[in-house]
LUMBA-202926 format. One record per residue (C-alpha): residue in one letter; z negated, x negated, y; residue number from 1. Coordinates in steps of 0.2 Angstrom, whole numbers, plus 5000, padded with zeros to 4 digits. Layout:
BEGIN
DRENTOR code    w    u    v pos
DRENTOR    a    Z    X    Y NUM
...
//
This chain:
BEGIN
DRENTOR code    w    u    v pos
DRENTOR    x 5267 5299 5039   1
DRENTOR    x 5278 5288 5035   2
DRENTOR    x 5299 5293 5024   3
DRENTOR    x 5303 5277 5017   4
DRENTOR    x 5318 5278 5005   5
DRENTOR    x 5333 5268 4999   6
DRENTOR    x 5324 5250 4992   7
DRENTOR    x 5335 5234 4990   8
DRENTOR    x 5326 5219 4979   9
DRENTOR    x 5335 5202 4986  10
DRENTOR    x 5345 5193 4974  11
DRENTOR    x 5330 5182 4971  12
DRENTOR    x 5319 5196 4969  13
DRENTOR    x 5305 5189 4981  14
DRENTOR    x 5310 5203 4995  15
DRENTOR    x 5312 5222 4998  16
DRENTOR    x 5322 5229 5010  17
DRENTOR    x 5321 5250 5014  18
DRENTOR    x 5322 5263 5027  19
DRENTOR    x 5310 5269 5035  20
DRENTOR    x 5306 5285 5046  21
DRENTOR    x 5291 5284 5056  22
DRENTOR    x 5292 5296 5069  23
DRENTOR    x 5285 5311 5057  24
DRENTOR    x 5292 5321 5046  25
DRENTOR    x 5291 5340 5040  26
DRENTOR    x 5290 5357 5050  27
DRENTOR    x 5272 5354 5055  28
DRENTOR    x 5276 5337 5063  29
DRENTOR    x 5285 5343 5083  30
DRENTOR    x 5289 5323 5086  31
DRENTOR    x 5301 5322 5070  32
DRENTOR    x 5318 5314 5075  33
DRENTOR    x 5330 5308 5062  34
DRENTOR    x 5328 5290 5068  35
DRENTOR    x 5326 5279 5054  36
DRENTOR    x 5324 5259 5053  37
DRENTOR    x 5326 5244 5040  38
DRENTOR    x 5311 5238 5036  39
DRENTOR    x 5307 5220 5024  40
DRENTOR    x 5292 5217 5013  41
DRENTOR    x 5289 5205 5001  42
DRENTOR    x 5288 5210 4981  43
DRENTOR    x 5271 5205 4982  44
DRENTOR    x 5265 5216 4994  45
DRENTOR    x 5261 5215 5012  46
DRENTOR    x 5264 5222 5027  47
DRENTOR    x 5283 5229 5031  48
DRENTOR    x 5293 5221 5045  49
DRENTOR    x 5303 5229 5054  50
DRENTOR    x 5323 5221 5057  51
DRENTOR    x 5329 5234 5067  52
DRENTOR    x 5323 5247 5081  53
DRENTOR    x 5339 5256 5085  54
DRENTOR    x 5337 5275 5092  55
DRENTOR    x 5348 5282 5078  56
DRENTOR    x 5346 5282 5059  57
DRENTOR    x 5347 5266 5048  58
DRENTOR    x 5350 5267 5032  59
DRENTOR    x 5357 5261 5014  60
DRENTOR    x 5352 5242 5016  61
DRENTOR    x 5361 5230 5005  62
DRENTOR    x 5356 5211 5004  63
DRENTOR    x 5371 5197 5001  64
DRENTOR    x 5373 5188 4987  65
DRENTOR    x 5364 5172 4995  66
DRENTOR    x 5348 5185 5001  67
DRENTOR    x 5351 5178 5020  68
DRENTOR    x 5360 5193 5026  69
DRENTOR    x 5357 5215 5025  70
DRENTOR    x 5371 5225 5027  71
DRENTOR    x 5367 5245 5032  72
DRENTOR    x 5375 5263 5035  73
DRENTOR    x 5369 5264 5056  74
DRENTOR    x 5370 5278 5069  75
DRENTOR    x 5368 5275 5088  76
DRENTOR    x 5366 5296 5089  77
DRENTOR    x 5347 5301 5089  78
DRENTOR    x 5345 5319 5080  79
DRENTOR    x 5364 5323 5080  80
DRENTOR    x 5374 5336 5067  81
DRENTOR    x 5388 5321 5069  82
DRENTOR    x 5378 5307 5060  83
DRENTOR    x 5394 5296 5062  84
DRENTOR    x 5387 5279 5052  85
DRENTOR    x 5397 5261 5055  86
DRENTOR    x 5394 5247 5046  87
DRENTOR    x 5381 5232 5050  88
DRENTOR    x 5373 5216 5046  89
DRENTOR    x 5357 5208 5052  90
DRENTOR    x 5347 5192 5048  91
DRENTOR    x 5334 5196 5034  92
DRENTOR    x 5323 5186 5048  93
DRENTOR    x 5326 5198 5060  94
DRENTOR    x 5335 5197 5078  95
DRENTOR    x 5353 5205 5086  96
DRENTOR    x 5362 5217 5073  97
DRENTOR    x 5383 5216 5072  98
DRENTOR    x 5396 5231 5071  99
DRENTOR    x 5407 5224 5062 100
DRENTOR    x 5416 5244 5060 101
DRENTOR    x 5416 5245 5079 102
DRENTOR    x 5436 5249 5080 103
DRENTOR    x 5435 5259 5066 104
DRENTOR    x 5430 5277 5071 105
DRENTOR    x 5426 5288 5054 106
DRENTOR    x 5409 5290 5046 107
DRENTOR    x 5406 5274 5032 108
DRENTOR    x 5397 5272 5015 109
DRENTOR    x 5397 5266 4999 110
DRENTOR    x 5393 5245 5005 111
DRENTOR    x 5395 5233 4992 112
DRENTOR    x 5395 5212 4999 113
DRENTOR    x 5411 5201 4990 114
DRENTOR    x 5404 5189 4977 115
DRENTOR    x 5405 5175 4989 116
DRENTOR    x 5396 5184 5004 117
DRENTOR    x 5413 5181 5014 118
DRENTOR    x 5418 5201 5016 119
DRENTOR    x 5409 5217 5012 120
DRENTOR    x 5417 5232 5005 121
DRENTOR    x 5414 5252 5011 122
DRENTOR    x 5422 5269 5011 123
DRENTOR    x 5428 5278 5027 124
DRENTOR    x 5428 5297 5027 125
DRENTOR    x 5447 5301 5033 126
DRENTOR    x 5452 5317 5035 127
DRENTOR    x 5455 5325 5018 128
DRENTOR    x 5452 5308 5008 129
DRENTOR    x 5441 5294 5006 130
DRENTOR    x 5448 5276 5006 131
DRENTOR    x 5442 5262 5002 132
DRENTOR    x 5440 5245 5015 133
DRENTOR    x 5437 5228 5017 134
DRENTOR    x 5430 5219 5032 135
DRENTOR    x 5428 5200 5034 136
DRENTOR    x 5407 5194 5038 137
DRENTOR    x 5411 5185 5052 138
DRENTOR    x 5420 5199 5061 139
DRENTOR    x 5439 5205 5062 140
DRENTOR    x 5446 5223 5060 141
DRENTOR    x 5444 5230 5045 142
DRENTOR    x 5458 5232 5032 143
DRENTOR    x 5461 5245 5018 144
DRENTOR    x 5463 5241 5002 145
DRENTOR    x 5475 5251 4993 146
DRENTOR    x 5470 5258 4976 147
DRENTOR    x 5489 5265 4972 148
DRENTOR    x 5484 5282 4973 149
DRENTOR    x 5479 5294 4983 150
DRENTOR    x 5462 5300 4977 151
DRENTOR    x 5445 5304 4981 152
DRENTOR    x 5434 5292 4978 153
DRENTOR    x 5413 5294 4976 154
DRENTOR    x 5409 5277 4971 155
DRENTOR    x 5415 5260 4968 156
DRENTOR    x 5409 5241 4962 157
DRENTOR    x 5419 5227 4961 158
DRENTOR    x 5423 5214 4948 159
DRENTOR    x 5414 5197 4952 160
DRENTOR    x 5431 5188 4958 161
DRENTOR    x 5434 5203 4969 162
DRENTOR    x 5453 5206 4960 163
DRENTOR    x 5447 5223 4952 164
DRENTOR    x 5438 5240 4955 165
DRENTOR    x 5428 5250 4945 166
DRENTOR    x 5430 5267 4954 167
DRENTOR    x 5424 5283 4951 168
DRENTOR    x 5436 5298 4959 169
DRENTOR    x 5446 5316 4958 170
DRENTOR    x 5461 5325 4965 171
DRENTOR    x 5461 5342 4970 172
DRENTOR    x 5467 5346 4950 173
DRENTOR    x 5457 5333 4944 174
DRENTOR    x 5439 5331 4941 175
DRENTOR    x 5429 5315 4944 176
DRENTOR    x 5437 5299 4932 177
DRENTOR    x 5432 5282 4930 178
DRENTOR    x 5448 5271 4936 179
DRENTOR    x 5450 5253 4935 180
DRENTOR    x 5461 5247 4950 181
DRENTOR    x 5467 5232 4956 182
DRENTOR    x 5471 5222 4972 183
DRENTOR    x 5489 5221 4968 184
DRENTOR    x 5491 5240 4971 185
DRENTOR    x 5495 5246 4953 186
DRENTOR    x 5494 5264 4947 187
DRENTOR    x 5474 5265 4943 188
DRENTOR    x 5471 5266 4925 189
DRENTOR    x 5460 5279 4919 190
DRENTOR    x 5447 5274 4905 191
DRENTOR    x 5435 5286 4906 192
DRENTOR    x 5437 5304 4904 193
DRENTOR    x 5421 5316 4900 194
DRENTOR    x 5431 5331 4906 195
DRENTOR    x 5446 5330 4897 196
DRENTOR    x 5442 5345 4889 197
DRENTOR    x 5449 5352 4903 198
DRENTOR    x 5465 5349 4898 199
DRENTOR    x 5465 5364 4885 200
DRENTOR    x 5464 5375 4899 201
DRENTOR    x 5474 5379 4917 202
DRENTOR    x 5472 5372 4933 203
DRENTOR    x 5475 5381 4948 204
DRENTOR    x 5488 5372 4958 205
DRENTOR    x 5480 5367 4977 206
DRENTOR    x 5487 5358 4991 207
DRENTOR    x 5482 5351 5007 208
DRENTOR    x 5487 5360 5023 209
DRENTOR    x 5486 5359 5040 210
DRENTOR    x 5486 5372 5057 211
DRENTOR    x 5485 5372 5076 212
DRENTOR    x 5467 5379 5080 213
DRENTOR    x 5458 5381 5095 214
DRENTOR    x 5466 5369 5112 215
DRENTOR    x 5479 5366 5100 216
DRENTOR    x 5470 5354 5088 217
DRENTOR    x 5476 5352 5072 218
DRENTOR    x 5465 5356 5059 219
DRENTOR    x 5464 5351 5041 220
DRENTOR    x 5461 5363 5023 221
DRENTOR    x 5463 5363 5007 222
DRENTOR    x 5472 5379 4998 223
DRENTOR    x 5470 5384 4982 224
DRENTOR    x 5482 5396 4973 225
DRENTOR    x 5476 5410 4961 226
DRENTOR    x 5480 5405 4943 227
DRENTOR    x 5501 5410 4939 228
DRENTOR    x 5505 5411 4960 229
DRENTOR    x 5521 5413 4960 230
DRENTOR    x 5530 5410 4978 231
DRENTOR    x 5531 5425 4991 232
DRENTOR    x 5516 5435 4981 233
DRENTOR    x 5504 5440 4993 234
DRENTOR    x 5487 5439 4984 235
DRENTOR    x 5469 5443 4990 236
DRENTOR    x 5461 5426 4997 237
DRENTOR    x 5442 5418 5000 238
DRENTOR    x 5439 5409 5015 239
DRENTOR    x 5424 5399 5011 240
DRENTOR    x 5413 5388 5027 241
DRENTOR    x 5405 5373 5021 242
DRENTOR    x 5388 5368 5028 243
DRENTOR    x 5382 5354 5040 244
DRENTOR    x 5391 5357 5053 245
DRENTOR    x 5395 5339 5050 246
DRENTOR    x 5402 5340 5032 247
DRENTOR    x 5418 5342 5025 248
DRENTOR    x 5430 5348 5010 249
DRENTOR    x 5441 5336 5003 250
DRENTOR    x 5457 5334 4993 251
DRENTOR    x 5444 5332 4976 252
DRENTOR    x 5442 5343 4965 253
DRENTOR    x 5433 5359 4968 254
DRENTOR    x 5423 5371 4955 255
DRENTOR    x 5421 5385 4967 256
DRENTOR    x 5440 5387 4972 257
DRENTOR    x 5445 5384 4954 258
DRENTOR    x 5433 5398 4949 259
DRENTOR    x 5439 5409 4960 260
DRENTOR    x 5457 5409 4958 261
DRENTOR    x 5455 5409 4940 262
DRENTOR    x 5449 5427 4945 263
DRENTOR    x 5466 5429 4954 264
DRENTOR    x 5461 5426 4973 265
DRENTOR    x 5469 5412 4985 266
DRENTOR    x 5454 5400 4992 267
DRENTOR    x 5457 5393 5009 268
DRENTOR    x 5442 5376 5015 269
DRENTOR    x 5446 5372 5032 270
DRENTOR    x 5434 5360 5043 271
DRENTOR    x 5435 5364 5061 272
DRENTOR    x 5429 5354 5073 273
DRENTOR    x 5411 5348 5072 274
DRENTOR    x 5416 5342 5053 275
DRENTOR    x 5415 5325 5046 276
DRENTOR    x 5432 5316 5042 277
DRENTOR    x 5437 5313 5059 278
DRENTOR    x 5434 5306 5073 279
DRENTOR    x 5417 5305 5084 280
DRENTOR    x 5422 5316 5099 281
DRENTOR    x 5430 5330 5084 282
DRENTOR    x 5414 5327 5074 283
DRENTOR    x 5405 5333 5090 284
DRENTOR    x 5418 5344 5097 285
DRENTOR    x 5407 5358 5094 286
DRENTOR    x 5390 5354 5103 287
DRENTOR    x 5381 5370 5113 288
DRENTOR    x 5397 5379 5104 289
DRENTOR    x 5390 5382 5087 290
DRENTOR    x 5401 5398 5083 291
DRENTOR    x 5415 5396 5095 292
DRENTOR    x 5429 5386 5095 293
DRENTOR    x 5425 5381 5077 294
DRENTOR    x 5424 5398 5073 295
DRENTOR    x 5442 5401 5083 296
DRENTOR    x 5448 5384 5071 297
DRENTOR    x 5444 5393 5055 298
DRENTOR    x 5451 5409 5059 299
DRENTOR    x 5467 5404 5066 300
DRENTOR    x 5467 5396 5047 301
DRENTOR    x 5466 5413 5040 302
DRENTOR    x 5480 5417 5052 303
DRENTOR    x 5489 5403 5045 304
DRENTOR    x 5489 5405 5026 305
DRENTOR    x 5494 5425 5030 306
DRENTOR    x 5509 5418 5039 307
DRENTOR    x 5514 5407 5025 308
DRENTOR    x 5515 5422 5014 309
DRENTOR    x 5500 5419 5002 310
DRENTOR    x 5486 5429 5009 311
DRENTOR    x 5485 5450 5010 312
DRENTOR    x 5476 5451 5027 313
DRENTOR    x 5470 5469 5017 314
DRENTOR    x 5460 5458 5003 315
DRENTOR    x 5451 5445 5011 316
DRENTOR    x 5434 5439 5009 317
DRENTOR    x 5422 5426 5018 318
DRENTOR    x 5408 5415 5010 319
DRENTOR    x 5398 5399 5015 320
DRENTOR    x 5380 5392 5014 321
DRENTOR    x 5370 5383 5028 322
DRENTOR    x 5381 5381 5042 323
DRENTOR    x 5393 5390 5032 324
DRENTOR    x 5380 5405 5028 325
DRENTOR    x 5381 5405 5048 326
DRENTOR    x 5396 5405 5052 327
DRENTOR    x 5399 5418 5039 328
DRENTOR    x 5383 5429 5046 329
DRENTOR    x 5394 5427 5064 330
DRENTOR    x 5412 5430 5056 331
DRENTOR    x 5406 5449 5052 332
DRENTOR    x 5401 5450 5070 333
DRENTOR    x 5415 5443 5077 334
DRENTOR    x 5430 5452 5068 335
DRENTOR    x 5429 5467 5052 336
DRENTOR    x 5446 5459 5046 337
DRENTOR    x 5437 5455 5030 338
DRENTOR    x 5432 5466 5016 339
DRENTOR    x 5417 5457 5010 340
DRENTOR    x 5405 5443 5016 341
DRENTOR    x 5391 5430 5006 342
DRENTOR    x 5382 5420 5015 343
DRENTOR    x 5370 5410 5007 344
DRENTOR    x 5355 5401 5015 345
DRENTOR    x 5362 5405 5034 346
DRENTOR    x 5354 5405 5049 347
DRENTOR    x 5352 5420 5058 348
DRENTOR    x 5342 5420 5072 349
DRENTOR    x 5343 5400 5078 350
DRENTOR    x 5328 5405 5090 351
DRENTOR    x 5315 5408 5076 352
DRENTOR    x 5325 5396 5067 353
DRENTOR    x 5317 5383 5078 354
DRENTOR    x 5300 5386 5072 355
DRENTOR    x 5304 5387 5055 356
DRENTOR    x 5312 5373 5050 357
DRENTOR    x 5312 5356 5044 358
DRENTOR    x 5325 5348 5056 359
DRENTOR    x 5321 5356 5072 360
DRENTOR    x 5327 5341 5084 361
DRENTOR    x 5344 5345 5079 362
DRENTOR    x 5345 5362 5089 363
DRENTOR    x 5341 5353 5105 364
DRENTOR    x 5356 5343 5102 365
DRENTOR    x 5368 5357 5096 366
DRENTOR    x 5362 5369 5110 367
DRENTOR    x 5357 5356 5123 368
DRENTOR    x 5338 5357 5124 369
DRENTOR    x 5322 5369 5116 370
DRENTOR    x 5322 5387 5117 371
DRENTOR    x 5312 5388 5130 372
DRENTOR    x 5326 5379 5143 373
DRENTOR    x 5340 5386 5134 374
DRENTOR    x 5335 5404 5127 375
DRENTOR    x 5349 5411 5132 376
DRENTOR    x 5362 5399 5122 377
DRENTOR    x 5352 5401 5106 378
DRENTOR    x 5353 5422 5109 379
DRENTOR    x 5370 5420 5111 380
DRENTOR    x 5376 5410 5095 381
DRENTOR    x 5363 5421 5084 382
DRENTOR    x 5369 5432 5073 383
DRENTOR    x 5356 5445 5074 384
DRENTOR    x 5359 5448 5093 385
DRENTOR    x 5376 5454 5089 386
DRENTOR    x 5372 5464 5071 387
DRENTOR    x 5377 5480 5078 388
DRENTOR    x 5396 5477 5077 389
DRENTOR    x 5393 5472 5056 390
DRENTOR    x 5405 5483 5047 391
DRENTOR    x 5410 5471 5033 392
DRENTOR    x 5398 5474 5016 393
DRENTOR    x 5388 5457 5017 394
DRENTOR    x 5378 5450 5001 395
DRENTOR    x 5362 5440 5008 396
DRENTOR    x 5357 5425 4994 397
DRENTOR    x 5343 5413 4997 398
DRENTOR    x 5331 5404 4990 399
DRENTOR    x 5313 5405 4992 400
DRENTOR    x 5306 5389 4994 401
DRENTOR    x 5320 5384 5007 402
DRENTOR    x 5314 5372 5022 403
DRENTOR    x 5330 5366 5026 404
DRENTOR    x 5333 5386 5032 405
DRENTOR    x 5316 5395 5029 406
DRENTOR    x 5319 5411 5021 407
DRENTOR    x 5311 5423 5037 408
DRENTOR    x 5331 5420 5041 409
DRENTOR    x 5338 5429 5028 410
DRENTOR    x 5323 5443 5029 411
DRENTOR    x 5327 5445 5047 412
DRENTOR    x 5344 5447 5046 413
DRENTOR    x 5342 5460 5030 414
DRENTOR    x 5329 5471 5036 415
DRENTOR    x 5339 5473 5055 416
DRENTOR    x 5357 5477 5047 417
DRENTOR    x 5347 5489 5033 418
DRENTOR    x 5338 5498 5047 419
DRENTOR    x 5357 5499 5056 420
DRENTOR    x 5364 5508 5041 421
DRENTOR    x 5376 5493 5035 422
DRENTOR    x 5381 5489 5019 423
DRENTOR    x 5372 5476 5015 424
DRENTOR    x 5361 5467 4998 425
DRENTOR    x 5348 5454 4997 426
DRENTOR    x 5346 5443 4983 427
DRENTOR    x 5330 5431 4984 428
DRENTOR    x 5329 5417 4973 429
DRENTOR    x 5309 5410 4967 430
DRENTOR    x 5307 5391 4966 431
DRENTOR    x 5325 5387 4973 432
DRENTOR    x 5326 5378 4988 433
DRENTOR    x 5341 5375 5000 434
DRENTOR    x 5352 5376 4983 435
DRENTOR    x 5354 5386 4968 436
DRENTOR    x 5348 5374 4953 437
DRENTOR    x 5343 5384 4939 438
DRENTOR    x 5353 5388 4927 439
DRENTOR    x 5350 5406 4924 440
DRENTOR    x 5349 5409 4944 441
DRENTOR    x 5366 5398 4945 442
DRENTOR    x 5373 5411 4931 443
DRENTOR    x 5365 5426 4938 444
DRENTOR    x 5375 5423 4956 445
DRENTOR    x 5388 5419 4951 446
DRENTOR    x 5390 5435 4942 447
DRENTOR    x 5383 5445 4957 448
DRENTOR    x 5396 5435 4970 449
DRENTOR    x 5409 5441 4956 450
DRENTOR    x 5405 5459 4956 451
DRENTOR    x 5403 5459 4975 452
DRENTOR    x 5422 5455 4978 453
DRENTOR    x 5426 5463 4965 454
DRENTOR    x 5418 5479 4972 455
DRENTOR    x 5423 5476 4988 456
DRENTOR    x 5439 5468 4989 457
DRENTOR    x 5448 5471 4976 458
DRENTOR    x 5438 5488 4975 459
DRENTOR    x 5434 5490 4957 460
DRENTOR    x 5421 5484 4946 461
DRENTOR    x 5426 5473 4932 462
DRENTOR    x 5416 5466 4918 463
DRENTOR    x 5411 5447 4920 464
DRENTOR    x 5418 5436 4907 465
DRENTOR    x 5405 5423 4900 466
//
């Protein structure tokens, strides 16, 4: 069974390039790895060659203008949470592949080749931001090209004379805008707006922030203040956990934290290590530690925001899904500092979580080998073998056509803290998968994670505004 996604047609449109996984794929195949390669077929049809057999994923080929080259997104890490890509370039015939990102250690994306073939263009996951780079063909160490602003940025494409950028980004009180910006570092001019009807209406202020966290690392977050904060109020705050482990919250605007503090509640994001955003060694800082020091790195945020006045350490909450539905299923083992918990898709028990899901390889690199050799790590970062100390009300969401986190996870985890007497709820979700994408289900939880912090936190029950 073969994955192939991610086609490229050359500019002469007699070839297509595409990644391909061929070492199986699903949760009935045990050899799946995440190693993908580039593969070339003619338009015609035919049999695909392979260009490149590294042990790690290849993936998002693009051909140059004069079809002779592929640039790709590459990983020399087989079946790793911190899927750190560089950039490359091989022969559409084949042969030795270049790094031409070698010297430059953040995750890229986002390759578009220069008109003339000479230099290709990416974005490099740093920190808190995404910035925009330009690297000549032949080799040389990548520069940044500035965009006068400090922005997020999704995508880019550039003009055919390479002088200006079409880019699509956001600030933390801003959602995604079109900008055109130039090489001559000018302010960006905005030319498209759909969401400027957002302009009738408040935005909560946020900020980036930084901490010390565990072996005194600093640690990067982005706080969002409840709608009206004025300085030295303590109000109650959210801490949410974003999923991966190898993702990341960024200085971009964020619906979430906006919700929330227009219900009057701070919102911390922090990424601890074993996020994206920085550099390889952080990104895999948290290997056969899933719960540990990351877990010390986000609560010595929560520590921080209290000492800066904002946070009432009495009216805290904790939320996440995926990794984040984890680490918030092991925060309310851990510590009863907060007053509520929802954790969405989380894994509970990462022994049966083996058998279960989709990506099973990745646990032998996160708790350094199968269950069978290393029992006792998976027991001891599992939830469920420490649900006897629970003592915060915890809200259980999934949904039930989830392989990513099968939903036995979240039925585990209910039926164990019911039969202890905890104050917990379950919500299941039909059709939904590793997200919430209905509409009505979307609505529906969001009014239930309302009236759950509401209850708990804030401890009354309001109604919920449409």
């Amino acid at each position: 069974m073969t994955d192939n996604q991610g086609p490229a047609i050359s500019p002469d449109a007699k070839w297509v390039a595409f990644s391909s996984n061929r070492t199986g794929r699903g949760i009935r195949d045990a050899n799946w790895s995440n190693n993908s390669d580039l593969y070339i077929v003619s338009a015609d049809g035919g049999e695909p060659r392979a260009l490149t057999t590294n042990v790690g994923p290849d993936n998002a080929p693009v051909f140059s203008p004069d079809g002779q080259w592929i640039a790709y997104a590459s990983s020399d890490l087989r079946n790793s949470s911190a899927d750190q890509y560089d950039l490359k370039v091989v022969s559409v015939q084949g042969g030795t592949s270049r790094n031409l990102t070698s010297s430059l250690d953040y995750s890229i994306s986002n390759i578009e080749w220069s008109n003339d073939g000479s230099s290709i263009y990416f974005g490099a996951a740093e920190g808190l931001t995404t910035k925009l780079y330009k690297v000549a063909t032949a080799g040389g160490t990548p520069v940044e090209v500035s965009l006068g602003k400090d922005f997020v940025f999704a995508d880019f494409t550039t003009s055919t004379n390479g002088s200006k950028w079409l880019v699509t980004g956001g600030t933390l009180e801003s959602p995604g805008i079109v900008y055109l910006a130039g090489s001559d570092g000018a302010q960006p001019r905005r030319i498209l707006a759909e969401h400027d009807a957002l302009d009738e209406f408040d935005v909560a202020r946020a900020e980036q922030i930084t901490w010390k966290g565990a072996d005194n690392w600093t640690i990067e977050g982005v706080l969002t203040y409840p709608l009206g904060y004025q300085a030295g109020q303590k109000v109650p705050m959210i801490l949410q956990v974003h999923g991966g482990p190898f993702g990341r919250f960024s200085a971009n605007w964020n619906a979430s934290a906006q919700i929330w503090a227009a219900r009057g509640y701070a919102v911390l994001q922090g990424n601890p290590r074993g996020s994206s955003g920085r550099t390889l060694a952080f990104g895999a800082a948290n290997q056969n530690d899933w719960g540990g020091k990351d877990f010390v790195d986000i609560m010595k945020g929560v520590d921080h925001v209290i000492k800066m006045g904002v946070a009432d350490s009495t009216q805290m909450a904790v939320m996440g899904g995926s990794y984040g539905g984890f680490m918030t299923f092991w925060t309310v083992t851990q510590t009863p500092r907060f007053k509520a918990a929802i954790g969405h898709a989380g894994i509970s028990d990462w022994y049966s979580f083996f058998g279960q899901t989709d990506i099973p390889n990745l646990l032998e690199y996160g708790f350094g080998g199968l269950p069978s050799a290393s029992k006792a790590t998976y027991e001891r970062w599992s939830p469920i073998e420490h649900a006897a100390k629970v003592s915060t009300p915890l809200l259980i969401t999934h949904g039930e056509n989830d392989l990513r986190v099968p939903i036995p996870q979240a039925d585990e985890y209910y039926r164990l803290l019911k039969k202890l007497g905890k104050t917990v709820e379950y919500l299941r979700f039909p059709r939904e998968g590793h997200g919430i994408a209905e509409p009505v289900h979307r609505l529906f939880l969001d009014v239930e994670q309302d009236k759950w912090f509401s209850e708990h936190v804030l401890k009354k029950v309001k109604a919920v505004s449409n």
